[in-house]
PDB file of N, CA, C and O in Angstrom:
ATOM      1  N   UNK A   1       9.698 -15.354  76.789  1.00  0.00           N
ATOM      2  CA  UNK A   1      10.246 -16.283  77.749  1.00  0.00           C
ATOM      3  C   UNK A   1      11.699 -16.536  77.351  1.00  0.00           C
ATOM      4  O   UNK A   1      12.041 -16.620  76.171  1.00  0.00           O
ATOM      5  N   UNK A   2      12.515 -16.652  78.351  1.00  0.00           N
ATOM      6  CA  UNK A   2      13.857 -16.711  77.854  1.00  0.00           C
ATOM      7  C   UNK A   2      14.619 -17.444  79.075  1.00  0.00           C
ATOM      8  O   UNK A   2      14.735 -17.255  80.285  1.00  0.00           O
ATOM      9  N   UNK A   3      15.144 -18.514  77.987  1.00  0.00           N
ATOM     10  CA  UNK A   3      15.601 -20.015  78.703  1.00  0.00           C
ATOM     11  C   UNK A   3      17.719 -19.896  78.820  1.00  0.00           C
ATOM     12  O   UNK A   3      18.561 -19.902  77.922  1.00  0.00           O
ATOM     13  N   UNK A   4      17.811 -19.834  79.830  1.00  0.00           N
ATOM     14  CA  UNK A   4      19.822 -19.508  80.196  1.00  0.00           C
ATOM     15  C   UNK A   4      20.078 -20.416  80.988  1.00  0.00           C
ATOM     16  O   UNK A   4      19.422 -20.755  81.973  1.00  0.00           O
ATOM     17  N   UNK A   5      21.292 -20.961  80.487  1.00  0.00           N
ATOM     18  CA  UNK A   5      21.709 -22.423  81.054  1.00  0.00           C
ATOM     19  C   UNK A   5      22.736 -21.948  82.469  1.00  0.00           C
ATOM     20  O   UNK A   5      22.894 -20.853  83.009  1.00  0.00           O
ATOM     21  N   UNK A   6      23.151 -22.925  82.676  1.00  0.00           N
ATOM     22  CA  UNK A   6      24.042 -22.152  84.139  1.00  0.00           C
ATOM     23  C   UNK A   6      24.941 -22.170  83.998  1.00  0.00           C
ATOM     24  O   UNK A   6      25.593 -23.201  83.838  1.00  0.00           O
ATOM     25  N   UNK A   7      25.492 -20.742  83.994  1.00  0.00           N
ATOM     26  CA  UNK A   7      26.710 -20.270  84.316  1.00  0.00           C
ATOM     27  C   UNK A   7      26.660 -19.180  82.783  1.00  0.00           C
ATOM     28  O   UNK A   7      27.608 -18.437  82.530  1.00  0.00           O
ATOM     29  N   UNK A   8      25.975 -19.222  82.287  1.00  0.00           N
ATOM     30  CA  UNK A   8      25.777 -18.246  81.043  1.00  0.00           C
ATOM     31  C   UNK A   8      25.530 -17.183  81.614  1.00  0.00           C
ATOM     32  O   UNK A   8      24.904 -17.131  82.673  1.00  0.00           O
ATOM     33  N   UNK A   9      26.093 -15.943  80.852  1.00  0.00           N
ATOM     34  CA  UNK A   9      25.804 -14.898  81.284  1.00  0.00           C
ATOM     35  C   UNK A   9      25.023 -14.004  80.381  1.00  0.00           C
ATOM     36  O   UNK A   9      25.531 -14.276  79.293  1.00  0.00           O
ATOM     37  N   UNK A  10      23.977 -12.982  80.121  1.00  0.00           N
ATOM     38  CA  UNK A  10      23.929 -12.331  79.528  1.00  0.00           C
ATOM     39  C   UNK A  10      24.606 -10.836  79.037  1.00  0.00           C
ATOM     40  O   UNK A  10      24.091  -9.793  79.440  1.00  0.00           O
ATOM     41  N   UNK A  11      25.610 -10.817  78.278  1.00  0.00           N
ATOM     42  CA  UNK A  11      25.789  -9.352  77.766  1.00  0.00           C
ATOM     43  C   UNK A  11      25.987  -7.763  78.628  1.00  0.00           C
ATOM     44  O   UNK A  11      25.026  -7.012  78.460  1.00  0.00           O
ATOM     45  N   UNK A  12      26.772  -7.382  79.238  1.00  0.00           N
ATOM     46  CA  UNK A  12      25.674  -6.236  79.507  1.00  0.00           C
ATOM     47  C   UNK A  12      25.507  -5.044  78.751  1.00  0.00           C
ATOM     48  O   UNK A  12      26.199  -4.464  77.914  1.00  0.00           O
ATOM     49  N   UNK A  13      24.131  -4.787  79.401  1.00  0.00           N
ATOM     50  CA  UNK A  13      23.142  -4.209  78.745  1.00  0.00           C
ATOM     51  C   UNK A  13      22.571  -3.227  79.569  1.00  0.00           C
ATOM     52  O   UNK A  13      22.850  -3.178  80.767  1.00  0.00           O
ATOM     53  N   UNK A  14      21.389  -2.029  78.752  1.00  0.00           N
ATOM     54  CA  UNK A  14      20.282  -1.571  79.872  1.00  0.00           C
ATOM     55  C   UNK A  14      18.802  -1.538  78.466  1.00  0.00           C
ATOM     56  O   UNK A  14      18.467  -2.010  77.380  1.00  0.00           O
ATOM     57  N   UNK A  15      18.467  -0.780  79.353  1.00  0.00           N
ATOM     58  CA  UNK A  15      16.900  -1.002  78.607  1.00  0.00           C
ATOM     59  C   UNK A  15      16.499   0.550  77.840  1.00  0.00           C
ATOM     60  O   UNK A  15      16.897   1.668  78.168  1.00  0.00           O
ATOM     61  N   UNK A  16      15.742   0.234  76.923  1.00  0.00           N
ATOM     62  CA  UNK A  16      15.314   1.936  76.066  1.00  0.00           C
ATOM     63  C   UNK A  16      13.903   1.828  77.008  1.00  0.00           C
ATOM     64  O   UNK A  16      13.556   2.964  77.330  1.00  0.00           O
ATOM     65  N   UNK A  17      13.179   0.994  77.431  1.00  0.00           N
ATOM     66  CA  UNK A  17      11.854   1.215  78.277  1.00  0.00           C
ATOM     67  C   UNK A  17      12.155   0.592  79.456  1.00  0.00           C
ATOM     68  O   UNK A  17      13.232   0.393  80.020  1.00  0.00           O
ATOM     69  N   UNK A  18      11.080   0.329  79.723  1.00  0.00           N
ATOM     70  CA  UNK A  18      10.739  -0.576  80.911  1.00  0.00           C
ATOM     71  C   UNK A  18      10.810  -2.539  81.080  1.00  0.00           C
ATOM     72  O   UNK A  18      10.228  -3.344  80.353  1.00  0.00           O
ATOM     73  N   UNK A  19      11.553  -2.790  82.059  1.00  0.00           N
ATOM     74  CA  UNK A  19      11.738  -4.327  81.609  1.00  0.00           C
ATOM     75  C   UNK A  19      11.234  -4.912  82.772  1.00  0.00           C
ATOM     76  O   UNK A  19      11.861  -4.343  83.666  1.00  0.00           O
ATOM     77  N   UNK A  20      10.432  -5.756  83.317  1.00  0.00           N
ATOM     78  CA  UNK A  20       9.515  -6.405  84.307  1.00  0.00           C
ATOM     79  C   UNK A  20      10.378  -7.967  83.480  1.00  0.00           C
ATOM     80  O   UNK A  20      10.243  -8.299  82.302  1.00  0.00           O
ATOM     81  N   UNK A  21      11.293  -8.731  84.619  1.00  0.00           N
ATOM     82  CA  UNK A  21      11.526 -10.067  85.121  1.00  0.00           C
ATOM     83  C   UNK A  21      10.951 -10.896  85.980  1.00  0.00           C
ATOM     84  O   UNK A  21      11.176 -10.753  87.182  1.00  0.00           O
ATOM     85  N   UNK A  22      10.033 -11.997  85.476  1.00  0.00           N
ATOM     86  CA  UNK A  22       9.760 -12.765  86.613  1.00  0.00           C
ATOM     87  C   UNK A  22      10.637 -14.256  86.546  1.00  0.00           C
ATOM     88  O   UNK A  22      10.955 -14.767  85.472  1.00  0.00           O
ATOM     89  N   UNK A  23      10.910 -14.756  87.661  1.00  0.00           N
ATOM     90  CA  UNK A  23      12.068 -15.983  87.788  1.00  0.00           C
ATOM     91  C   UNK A  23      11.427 -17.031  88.000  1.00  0.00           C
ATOM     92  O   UNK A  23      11.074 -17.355  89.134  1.00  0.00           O
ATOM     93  N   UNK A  24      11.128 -17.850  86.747  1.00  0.00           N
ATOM     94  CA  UNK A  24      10.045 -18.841  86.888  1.00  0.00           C
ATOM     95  C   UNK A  24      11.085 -20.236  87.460  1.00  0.00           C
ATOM     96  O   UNK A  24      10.516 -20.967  88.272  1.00  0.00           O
ATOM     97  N   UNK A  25      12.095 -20.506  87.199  1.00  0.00           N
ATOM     98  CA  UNK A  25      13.320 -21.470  87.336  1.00  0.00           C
ATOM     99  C   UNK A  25      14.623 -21.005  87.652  1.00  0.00           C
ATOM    100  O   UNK A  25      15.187 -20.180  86.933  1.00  0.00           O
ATOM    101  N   UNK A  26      15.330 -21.645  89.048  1.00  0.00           N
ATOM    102  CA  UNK A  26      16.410 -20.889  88.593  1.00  0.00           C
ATOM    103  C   UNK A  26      16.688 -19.661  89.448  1.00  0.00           C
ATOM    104  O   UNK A  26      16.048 -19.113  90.346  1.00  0.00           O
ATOM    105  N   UNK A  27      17.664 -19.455  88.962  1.00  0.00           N
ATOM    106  CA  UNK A  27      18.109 -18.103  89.423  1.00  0.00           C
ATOM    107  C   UNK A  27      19.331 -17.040  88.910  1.00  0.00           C
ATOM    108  O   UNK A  27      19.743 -17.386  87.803  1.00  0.00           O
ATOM    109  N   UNK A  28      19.766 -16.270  89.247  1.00  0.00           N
ATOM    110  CA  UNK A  28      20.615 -15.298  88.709  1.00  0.00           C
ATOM    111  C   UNK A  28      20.815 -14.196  88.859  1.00  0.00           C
ATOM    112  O   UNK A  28      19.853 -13.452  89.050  1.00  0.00           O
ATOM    113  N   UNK A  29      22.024 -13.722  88.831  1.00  0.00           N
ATOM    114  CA  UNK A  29      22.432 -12.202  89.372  1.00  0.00           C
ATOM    115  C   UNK A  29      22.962 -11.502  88.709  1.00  0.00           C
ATOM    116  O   UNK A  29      23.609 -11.992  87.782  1.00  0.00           O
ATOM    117  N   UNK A  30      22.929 -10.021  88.884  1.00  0.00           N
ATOM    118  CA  UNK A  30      23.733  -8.950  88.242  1.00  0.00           C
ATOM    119  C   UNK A  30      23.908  -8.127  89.617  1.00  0.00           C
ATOM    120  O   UNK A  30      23.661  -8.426  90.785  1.00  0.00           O
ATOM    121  N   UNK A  31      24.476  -6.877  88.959  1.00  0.00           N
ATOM    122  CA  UNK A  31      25.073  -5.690  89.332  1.00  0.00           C
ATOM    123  C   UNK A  31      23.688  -5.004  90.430  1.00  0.00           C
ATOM    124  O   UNK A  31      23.904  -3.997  91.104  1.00  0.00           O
ATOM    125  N   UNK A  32      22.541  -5.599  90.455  1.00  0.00           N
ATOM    126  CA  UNK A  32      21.225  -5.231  91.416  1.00  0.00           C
ATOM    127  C   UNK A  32      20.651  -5.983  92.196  1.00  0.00           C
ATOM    128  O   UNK A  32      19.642  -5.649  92.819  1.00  0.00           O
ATOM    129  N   UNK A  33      21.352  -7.403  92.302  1.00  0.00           N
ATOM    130  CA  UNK A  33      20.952  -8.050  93.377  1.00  0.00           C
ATOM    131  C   UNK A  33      21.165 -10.065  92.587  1.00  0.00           C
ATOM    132  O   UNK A  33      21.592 -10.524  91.528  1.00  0.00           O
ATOM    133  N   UNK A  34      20.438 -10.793  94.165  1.00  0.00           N
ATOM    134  CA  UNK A  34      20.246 -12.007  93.548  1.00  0.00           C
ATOM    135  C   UNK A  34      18.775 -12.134  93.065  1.00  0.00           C
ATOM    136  O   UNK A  34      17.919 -11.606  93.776  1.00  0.00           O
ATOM    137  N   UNK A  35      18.432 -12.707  92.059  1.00  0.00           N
ATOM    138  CA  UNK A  35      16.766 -13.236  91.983  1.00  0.00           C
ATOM    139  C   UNK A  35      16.578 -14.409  91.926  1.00  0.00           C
ATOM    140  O   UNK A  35      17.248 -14.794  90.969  1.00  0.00           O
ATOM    141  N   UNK A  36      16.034 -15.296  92.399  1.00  0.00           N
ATOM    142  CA  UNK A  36      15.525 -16.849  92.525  1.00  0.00           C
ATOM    143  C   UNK A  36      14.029 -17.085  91.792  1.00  0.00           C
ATOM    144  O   UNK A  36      13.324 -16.347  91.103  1.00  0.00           O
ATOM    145  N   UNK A  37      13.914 -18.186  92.174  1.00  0.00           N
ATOM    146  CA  UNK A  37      12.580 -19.064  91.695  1.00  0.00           C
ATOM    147  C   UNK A  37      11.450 -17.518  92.347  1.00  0.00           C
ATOM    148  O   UNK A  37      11.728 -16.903  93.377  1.00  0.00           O
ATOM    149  N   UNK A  38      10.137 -17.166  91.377  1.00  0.00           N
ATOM    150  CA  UNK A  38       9.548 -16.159  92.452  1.00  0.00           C
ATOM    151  C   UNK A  38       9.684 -14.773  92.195  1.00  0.00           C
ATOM    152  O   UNK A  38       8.838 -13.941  91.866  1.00  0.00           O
ATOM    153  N   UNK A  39      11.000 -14.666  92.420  1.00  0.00           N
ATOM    154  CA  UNK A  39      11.445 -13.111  92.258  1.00  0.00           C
ATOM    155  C   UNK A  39      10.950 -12.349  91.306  1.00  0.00           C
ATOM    156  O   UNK A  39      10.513 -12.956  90.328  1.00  0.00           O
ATOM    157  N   UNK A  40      10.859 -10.692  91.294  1.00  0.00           N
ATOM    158  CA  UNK A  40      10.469  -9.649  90.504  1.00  0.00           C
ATOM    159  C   UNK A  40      11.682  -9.224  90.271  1.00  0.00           C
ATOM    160  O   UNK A  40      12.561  -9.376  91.120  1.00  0.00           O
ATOM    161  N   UNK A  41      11.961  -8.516  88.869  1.00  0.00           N
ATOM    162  CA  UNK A  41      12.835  -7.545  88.666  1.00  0.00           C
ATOM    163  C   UNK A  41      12.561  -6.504  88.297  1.00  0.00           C
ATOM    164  O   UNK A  41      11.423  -6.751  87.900  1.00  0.00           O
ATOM    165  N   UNK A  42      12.699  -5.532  88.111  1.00  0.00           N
ATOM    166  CA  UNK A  42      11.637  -4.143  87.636  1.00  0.00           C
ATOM    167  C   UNK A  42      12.835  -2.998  87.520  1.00  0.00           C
ATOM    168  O   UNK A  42      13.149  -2.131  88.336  1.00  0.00           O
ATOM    169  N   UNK A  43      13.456  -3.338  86.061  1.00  0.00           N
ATOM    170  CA  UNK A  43      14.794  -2.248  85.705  1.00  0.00           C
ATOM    171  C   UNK A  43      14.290  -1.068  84.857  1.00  0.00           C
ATOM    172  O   UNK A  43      13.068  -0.998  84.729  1.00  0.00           O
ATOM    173  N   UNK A  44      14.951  -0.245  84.332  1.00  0.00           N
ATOM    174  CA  UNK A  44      14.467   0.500  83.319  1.00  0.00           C
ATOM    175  C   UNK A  44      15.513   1.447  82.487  1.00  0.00           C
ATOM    176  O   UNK A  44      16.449   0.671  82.300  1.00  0.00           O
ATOM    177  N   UNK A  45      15.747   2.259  82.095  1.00  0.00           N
ATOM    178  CA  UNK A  45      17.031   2.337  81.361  1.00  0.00           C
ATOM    179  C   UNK A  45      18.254   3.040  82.176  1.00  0.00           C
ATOM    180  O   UNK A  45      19.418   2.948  81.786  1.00  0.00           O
ATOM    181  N   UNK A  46      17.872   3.755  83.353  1.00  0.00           N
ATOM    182  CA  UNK A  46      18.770   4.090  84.517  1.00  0.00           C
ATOM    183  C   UNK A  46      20.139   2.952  84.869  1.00  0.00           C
ATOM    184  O   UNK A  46      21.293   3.057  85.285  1.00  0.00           O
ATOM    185  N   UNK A  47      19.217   1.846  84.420  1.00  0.00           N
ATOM    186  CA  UNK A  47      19.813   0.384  85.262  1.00  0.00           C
ATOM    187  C   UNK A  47      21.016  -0.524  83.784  1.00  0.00           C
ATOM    188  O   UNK A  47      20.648  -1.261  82.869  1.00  0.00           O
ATOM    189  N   UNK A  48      22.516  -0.016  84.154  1.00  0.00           N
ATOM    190  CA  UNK A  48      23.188  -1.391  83.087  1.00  0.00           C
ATOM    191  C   UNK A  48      23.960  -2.538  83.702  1.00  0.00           C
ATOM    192  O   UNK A  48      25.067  -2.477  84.237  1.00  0.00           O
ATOM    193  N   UNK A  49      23.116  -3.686  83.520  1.00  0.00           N
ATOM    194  CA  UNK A  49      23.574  -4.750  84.477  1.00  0.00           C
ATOM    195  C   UNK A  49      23.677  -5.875  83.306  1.00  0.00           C
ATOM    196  O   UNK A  49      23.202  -5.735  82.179  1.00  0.00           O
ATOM    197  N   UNK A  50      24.448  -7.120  83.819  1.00  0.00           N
ATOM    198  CA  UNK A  50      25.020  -8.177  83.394  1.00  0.00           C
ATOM    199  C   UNK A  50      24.353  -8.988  83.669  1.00  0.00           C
ATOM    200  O   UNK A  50      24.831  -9.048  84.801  1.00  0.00           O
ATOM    201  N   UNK A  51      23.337 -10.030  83.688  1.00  0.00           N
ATOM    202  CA  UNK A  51      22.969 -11.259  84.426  1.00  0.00           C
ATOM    203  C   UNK A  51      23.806 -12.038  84.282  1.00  0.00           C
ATOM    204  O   UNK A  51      24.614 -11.818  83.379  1.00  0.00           O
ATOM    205  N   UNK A  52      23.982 -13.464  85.244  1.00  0.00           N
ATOM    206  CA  UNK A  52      24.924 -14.462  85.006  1.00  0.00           C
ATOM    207  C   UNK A  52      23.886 -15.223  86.121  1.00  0.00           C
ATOM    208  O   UNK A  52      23.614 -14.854  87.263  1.00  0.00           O
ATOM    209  N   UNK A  53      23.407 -16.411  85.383  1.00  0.00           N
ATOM    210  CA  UNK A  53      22.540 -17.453  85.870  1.00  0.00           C
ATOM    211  C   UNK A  53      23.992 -18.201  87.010  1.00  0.00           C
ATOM    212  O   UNK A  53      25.140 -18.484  86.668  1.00  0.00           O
ATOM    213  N   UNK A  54      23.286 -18.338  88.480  1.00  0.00           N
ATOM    214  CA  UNK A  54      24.003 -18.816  89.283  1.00  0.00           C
ATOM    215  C   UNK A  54      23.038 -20.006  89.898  1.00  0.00           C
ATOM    216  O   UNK A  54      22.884 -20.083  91.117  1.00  0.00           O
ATOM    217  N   UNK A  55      22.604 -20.633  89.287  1.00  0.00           N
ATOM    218  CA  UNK A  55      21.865 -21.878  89.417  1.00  0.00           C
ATOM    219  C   UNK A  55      22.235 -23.255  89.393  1.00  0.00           C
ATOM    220  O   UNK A  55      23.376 -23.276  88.930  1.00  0.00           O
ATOM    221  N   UNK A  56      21.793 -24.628  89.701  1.00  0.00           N
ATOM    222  CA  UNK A  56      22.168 -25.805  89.181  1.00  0.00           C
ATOM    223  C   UNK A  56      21.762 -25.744  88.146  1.00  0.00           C
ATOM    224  O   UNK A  56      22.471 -25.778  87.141  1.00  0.00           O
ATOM    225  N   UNK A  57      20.556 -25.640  88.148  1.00  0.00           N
ATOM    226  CA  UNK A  57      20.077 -25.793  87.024  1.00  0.00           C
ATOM    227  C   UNK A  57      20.038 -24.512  86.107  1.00  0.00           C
ATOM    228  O   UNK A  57      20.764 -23.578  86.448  1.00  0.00           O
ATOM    229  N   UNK A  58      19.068 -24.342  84.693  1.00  0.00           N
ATOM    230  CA  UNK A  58      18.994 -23.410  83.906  1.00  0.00           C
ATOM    231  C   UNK A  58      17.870 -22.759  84.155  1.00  0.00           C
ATOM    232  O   UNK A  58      16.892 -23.483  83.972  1.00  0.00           O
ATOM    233  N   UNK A  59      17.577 -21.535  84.547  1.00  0.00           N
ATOM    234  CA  UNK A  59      17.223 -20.038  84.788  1.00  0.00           C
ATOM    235  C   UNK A  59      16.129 -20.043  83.456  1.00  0.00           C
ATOM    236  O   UNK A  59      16.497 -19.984  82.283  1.00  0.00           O
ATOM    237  N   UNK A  60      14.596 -20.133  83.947  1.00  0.00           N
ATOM    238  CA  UNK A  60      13.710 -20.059  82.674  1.00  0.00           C
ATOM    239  C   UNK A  60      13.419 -18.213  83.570  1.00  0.00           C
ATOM    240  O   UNK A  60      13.460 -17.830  84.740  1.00  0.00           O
ATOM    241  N   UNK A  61      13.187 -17.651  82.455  1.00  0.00           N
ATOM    242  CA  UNK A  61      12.235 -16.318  83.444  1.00  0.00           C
ATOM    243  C   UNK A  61      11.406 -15.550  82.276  1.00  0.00           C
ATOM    244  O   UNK A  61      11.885 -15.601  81.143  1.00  0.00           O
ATOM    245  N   UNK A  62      10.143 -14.813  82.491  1.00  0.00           N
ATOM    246  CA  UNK A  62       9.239 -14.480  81.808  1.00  0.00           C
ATOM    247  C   UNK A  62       9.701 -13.196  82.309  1.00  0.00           C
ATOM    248  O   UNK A  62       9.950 -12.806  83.450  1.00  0.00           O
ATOM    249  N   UNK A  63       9.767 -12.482  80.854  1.00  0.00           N
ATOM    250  CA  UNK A  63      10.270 -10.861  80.812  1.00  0.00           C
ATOM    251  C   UNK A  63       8.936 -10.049  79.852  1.00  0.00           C
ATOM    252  O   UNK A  63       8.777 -10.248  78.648  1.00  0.00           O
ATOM    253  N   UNK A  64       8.294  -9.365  80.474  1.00  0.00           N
ATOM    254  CA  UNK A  64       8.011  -8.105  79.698  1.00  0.00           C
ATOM    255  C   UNK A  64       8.764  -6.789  79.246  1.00  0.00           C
ATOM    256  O   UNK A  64       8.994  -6.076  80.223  1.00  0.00           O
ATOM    257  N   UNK A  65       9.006  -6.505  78.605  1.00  0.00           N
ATOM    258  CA  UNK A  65       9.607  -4.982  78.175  1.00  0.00           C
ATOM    259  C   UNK A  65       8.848  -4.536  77.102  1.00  0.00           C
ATOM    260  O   UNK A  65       8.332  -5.278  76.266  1.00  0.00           O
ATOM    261  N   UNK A  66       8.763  -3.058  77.129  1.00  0.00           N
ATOM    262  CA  UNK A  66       7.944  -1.953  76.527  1.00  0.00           C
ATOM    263  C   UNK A  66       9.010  -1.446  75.170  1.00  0.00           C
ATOM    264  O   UNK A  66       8.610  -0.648  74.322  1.00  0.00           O
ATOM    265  N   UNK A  67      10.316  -2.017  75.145  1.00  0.00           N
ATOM    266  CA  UNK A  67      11.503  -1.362  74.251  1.00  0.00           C
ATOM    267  C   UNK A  67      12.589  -2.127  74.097  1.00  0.00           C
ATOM    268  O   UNK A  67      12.635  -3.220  74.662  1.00  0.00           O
ATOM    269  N   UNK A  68      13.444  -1.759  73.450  1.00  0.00           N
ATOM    270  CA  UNK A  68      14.166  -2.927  73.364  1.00  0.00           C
ATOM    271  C   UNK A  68      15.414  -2.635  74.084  1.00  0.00           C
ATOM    272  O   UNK A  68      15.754  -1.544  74.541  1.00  0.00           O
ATOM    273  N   UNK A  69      16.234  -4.065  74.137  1.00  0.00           N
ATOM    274  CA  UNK A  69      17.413  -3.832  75.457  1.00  0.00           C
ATOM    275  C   UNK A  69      18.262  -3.023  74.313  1.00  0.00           C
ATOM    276  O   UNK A  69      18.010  -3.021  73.108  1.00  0.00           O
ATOM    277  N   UNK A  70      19.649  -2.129  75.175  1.00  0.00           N
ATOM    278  CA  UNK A  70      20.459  -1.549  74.488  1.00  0.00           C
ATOM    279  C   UNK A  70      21.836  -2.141  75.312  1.00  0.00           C
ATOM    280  O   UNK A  70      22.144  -1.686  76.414  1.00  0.00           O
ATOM    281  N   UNK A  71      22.777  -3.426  74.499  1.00  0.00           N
ATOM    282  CA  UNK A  71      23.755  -3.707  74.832  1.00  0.00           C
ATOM    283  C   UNK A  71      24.985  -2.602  74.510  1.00  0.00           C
ATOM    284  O   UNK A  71      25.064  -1.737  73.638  1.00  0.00           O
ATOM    285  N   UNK A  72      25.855  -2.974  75.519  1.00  0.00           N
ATOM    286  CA  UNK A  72      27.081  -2.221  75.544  1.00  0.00           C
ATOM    287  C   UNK A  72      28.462  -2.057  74.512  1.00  0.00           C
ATOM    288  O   UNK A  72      29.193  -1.099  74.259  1.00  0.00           O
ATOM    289  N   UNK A  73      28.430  -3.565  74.027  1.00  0.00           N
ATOM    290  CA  UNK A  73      29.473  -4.203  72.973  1.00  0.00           C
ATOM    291  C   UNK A  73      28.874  -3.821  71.699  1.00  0.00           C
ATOM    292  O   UNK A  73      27.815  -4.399  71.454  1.00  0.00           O
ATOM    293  N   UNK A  74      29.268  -3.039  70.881  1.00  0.00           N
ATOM    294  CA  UNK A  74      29.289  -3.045  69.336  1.00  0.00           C
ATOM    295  C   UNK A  74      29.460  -3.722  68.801  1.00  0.00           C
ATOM    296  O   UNK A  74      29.307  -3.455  67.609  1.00  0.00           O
ATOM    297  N   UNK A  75      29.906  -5.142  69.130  1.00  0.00           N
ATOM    298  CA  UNK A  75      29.703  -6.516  68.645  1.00  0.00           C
ATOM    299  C   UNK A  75      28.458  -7.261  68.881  1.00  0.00           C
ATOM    300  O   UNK A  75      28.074  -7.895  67.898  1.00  0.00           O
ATOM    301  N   UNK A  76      27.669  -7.352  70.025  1.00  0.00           N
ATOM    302  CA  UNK A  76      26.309  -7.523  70.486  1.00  0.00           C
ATOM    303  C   UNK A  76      25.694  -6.749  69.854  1.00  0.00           C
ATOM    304  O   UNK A  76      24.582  -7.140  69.499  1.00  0.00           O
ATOM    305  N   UNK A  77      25.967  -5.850  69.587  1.00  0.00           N
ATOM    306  CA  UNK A  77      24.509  -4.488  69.152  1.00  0.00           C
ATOM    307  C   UNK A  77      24.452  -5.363  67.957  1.00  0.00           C
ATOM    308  O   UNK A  77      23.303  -5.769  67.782  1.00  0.00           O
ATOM    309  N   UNK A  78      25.647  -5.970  66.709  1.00  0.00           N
ATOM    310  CA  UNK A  78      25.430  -6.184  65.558  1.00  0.00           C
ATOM    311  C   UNK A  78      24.579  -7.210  65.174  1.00  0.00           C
ATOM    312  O   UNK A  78      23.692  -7.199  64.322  1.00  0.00           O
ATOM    313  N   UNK A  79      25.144  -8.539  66.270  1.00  0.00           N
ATOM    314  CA  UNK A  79      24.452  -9.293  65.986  1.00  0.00           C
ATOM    315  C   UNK A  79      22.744  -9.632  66.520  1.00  0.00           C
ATOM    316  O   UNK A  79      21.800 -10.329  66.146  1.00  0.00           O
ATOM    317  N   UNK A  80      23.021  -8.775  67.484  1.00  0.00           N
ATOM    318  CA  UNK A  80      21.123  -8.701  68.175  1.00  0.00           C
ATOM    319  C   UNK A  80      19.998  -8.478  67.618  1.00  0.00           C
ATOM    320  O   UNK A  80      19.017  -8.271  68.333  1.00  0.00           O
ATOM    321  N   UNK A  81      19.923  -8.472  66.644  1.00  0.00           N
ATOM    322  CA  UNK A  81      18.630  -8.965  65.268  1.00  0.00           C
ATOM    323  C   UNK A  81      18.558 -10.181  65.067  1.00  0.00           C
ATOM    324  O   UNK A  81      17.530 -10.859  65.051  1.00  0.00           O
ATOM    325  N   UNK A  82      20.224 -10.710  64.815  1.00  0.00           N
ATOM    326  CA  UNK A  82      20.321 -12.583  64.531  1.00  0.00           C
ATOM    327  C   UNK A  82      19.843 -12.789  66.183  1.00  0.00           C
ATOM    328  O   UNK A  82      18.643 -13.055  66.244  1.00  0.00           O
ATOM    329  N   UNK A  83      20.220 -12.754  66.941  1.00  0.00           N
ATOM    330  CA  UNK A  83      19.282 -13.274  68.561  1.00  0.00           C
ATOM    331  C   UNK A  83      17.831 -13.026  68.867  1.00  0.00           C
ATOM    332  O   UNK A  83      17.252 -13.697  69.722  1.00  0.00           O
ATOM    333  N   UNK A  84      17.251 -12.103  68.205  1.00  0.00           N
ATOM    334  CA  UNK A  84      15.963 -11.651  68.842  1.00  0.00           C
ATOM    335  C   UNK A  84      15.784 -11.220  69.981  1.00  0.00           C
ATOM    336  O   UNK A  84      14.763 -11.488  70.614  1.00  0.00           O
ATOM    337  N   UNK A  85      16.880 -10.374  70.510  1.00  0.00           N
ATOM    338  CA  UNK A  85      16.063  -9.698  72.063  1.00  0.00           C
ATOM    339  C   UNK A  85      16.866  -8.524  72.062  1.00  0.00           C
ATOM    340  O   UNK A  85      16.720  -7.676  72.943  1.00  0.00           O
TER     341      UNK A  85
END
């Protein structure tokens, strides 16, 4: 589960597997669309997108992935052990 306040963006990134988003709060967009309260996301490593929570509020959403994300910045890659995702 992974909790983003508004106007935070995540990193961009793509995926080594498969990544299933569901938008439990909230909402937020990248480079593949908008997703709201509800929404599915269903990326996979084809896909390198940015999220940026465009909400009042903060963007809760329940993510499955099969692998882990692969960010773009060699500064992110370093510290993404200290983050956990």
């Amino acid at each position: 589960m992974l909790r983003i306040e508004k106007g935070v963006d995540i990193p961009e990134h793509t995926h080594a597997g498969s990544a299933l988003t569901l938008v439990l709060q909230g909402s937020y967009s990248d480079e593949t669309g908008s997703y709201r309260t509800g929404d599915l996301s269903d990326l996979d490593g084809d896909v390198k997108h940015r999220p940026v929570v465009d909400s009042i509020a903060s963007c809760i959403c329940l993510i499955a992935t099969d692998n882990r994300l692969i960010f773009s910045s060699r500064i992110t890659r370093l510290i993404q052990p200290l983050i956990g995702i």
